[in-house]
C-alpha positions as CSV (number, residue, x, y, z in Angstrom):
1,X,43.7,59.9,182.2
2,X,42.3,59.3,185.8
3,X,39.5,57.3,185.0
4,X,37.1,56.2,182.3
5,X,34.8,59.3,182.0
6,X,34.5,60.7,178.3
7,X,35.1,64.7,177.6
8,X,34.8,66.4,174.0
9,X,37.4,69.2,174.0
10,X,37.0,71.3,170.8
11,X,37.5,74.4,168.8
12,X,34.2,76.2,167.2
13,X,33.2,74.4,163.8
14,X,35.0,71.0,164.6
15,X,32.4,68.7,165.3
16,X,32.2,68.8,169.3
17,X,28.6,68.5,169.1
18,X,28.4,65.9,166.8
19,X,30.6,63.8,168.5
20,X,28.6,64.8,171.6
21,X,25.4,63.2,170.5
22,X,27.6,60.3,169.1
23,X,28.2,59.6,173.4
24,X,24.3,60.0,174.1
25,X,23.0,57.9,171.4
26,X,26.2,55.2,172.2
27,X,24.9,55.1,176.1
28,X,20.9,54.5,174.7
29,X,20.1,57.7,175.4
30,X,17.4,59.4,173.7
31,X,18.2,61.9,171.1
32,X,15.6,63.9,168.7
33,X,17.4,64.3,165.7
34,X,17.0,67.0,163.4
35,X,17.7,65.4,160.0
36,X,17.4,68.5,158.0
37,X,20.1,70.2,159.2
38,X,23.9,69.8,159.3
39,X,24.3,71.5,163.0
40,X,24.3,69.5,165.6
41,X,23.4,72.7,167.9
42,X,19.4,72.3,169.2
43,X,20.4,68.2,169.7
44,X,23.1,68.4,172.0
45,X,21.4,71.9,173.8
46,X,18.3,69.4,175.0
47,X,20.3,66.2,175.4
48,X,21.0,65.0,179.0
49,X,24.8,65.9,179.8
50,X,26.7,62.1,180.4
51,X,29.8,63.6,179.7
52,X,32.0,66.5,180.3
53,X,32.4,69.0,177.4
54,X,35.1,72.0,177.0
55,X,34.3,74.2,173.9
56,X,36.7,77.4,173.1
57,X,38.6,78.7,170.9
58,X,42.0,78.3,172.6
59,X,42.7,75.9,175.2
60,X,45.2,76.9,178.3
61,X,47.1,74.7,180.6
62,X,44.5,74.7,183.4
63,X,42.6,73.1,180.7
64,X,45.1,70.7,179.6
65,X,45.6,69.5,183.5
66,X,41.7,69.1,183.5
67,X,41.6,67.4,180.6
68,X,43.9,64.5,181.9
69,X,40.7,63.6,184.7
70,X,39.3,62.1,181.8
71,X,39.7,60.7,178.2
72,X,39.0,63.7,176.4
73,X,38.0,63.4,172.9
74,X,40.3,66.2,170.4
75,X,38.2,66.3,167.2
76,X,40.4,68.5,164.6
77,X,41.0,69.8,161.2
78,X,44.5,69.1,160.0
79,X,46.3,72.0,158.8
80,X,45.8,71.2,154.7
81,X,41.8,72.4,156.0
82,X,42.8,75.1,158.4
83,X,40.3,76.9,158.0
84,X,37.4,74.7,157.4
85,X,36.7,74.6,161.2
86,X,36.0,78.4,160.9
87,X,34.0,78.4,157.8
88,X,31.6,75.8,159.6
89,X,31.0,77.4,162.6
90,X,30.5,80.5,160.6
91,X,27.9,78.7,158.6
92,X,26.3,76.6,161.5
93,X,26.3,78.9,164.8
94,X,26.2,82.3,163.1
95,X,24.2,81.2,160.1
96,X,25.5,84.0,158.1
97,X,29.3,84.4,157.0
98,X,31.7,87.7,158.0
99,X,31.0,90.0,155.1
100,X,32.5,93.9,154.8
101,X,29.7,95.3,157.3
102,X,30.1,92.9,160.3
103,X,33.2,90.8,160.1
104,X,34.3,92.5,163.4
105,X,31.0,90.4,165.0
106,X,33.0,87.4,164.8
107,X,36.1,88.1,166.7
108,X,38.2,88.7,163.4
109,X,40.0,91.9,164.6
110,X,40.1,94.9,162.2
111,X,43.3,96.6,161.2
112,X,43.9,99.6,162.6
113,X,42.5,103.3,161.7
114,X,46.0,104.1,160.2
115,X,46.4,100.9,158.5
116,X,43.1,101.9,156.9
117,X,44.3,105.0,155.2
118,X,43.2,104.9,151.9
119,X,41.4,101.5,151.7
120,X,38.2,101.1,150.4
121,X,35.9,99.1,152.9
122,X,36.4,95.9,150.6
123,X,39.9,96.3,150.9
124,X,39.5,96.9,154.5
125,X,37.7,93.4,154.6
126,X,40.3,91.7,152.8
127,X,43.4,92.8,154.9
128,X,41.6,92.7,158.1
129,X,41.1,88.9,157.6
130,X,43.6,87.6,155.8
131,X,45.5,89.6,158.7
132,X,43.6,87.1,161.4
133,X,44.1,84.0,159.5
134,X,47.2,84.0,157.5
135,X,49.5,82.3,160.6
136,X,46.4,80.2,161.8
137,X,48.1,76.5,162.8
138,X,46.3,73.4,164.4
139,X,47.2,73.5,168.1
140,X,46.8,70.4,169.8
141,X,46.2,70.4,173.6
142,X,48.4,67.7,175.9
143,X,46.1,64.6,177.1
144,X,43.7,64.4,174.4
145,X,43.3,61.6,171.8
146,X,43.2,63.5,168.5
147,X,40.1,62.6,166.2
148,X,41.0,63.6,162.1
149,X,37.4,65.3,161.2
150,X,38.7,65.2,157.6
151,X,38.1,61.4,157.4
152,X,34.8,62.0,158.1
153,X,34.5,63.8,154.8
154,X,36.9,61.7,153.1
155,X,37.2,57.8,154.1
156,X,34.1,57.6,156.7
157,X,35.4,54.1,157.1
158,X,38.6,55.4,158.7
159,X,36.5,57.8,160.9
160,X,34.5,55.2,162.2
161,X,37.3,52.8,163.3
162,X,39.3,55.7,164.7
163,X,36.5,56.4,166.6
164,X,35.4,53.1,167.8
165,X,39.3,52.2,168.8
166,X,39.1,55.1,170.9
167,X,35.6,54.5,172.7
168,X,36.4,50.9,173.2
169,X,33.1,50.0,172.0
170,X,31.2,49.4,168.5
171,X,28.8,51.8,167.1
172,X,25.0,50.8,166.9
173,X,22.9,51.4,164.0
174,X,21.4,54.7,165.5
175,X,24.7,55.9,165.4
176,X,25.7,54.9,162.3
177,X,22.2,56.3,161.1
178,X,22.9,59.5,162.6
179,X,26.4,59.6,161.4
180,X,25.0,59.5,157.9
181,X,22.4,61.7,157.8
182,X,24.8,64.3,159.2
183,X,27.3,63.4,156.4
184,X,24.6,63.9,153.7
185,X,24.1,67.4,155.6
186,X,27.2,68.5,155.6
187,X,28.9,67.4,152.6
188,X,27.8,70.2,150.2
189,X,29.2,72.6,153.1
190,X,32.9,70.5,152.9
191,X,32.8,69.9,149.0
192,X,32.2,74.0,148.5
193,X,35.2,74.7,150.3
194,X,37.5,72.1,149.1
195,X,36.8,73.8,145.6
196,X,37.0,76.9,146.8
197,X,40.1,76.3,148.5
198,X,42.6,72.9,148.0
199,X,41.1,72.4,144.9
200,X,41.9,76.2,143.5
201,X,45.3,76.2,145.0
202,X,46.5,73.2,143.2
203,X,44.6,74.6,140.4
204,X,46.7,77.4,140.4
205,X,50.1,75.8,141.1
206,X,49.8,74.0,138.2
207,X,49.3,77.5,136.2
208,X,45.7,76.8,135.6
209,X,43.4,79.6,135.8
210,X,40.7,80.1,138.2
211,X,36.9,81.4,138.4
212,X,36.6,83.5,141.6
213,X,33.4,85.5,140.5
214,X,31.1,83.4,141.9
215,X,33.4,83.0,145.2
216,X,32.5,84.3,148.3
217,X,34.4,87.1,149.7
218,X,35.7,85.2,153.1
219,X,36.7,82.0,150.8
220,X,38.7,84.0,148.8
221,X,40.6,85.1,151.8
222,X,41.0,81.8,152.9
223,X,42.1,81.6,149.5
224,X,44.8,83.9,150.0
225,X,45.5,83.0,153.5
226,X,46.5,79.1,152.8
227,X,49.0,80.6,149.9
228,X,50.8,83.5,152.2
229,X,50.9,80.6,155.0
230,X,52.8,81.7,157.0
231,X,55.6,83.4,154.5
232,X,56.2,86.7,155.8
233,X,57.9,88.0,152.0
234,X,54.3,86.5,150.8
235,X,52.2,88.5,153.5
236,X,54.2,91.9,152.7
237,X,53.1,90.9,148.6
238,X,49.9,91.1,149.4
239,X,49.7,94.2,151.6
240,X,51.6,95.7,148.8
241,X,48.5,94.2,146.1
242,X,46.4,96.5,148.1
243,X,47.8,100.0,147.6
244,X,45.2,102.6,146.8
245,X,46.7,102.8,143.4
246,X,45.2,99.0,142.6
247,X,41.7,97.1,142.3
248,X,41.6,94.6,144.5
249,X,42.1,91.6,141.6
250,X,41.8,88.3,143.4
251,X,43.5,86.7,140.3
252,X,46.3,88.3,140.4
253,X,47.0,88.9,143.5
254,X,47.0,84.7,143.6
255,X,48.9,84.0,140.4
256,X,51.4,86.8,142.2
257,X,51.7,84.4,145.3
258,X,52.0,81.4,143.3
259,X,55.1,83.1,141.4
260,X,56.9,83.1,144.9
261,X,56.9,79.4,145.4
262,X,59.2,79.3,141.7
């Protein structure tokens, strides 16, 4: 770090924003807040810039050498919520999640036509994403200070030490006002997909059954994606789960997963 300047470095769905009004309201800068909504999106697009922000979805070494000028802010997922970063900016930036007819408008790369042979376009859906996700790992950039966006969910008064350890400063009430109104937003977002996904894979390693019906397509492939992670004999199981000669049966294809880990 060359001087004192902040930056916010961050992947899509991890909190960049937030953390980016967290700077403007910390330097007394006036922020409208829109306290009906769990983005962060129309704040920081009409706040005055007093910091330096780098938002993609992979960061390269120029970026890394850049981020050094300054003490860049990481803000994360761990890998145990992989995926959650995604689901968020899905649910936040697009508004709408990937479904059958237009998961390709959100950089999730279809299979190809001849891995399509046969395939119903639900099946086409399934394979296609669990394709993208199934080796998706938290990469962590060189000179950045790493911020845990779980604890924000999960012990807030972690996050808020963490936070003002690394700013060197205390948060004001504003803050801490805003910081809870955007919990309260975004909660039901976090607590959906840590039933739909932790909560459902411990369900299941335990031989409990699971409800998927009421599931949304792109959670169960997260679903599926967190259980083949990264297990190649896994990933060829459930390619195999989608012959033309089977239903896709989320249920089975999981407890057929779980079996592998015995």
């Amino acid at each position: 770090m060359e001087n004192n300047k902040l930056a916010i470095a961050w992947n899509p769905g991890c909190f960049g924003n937030f953390l980016s009004i967290i700077l403007h309201l910390q330097s007394s800068q006036p922020v409208n807040i829109n306290i009906d909504s769990p983005s962060c999106h129309d704040e920081q697009t009409h706040a005055q810039k007093n910091h330096v922000l780098f938002h993609k979805d992979i960061f390269d070494s120029t970026d890394q050498i850049n981020f050094k000028k300054f003490k860049t802010l990481f803000p994360y997922f761990p890998q145990t919520h992989i995926y959650l970063g995604s689901y968020m900016n899905y649910l936040k930036f697009f508004e709408r999640l990937p479904q059958i007819d237009n998961f390709q408008e959100f950089n999730i790369k279809s299979i190809t036509e001849s891995q399509k042979i046969g395939l119903s376009d639900r099946e086409v859906f399934f394979k296609s994403v669990v394709t993208h996700f199934w080796q998706r790992a938290v990469k962590k950039p060189a000179n950045v200070l790493p911020i845990n966006m779980l604890d924000f969910f999960t012990n807030l008064t972690v996050f808020i030490e963490n936070l003002e350890e690394l700013l060197e400063q205390n948060l004001t009430q504003q803050t801490m006002d805003f910081i809870t109104v955007k919990l309260q937003q975004n909660q039901p977002i976090f607590n959906k997909y840590q039933q739909s996904i932790n909560d459902n894979i411990d369900k299941i390693r335990q031989g409990i059954d699971v409800d998927l019906t009421r599931t949304e397509d792109i959670l169960q492939c997260f679903l599926i994606a967190g259980l083949v992670n990264f297990n190649v004999e896994k990933y060829t199981l459930f390619l195999r789960t989608l012959h033309p000669q089977y239903a896709i049966d989320p249920n089975s294809m999981l407890q057929s997963l779980i079996t592998k880990d015995k």
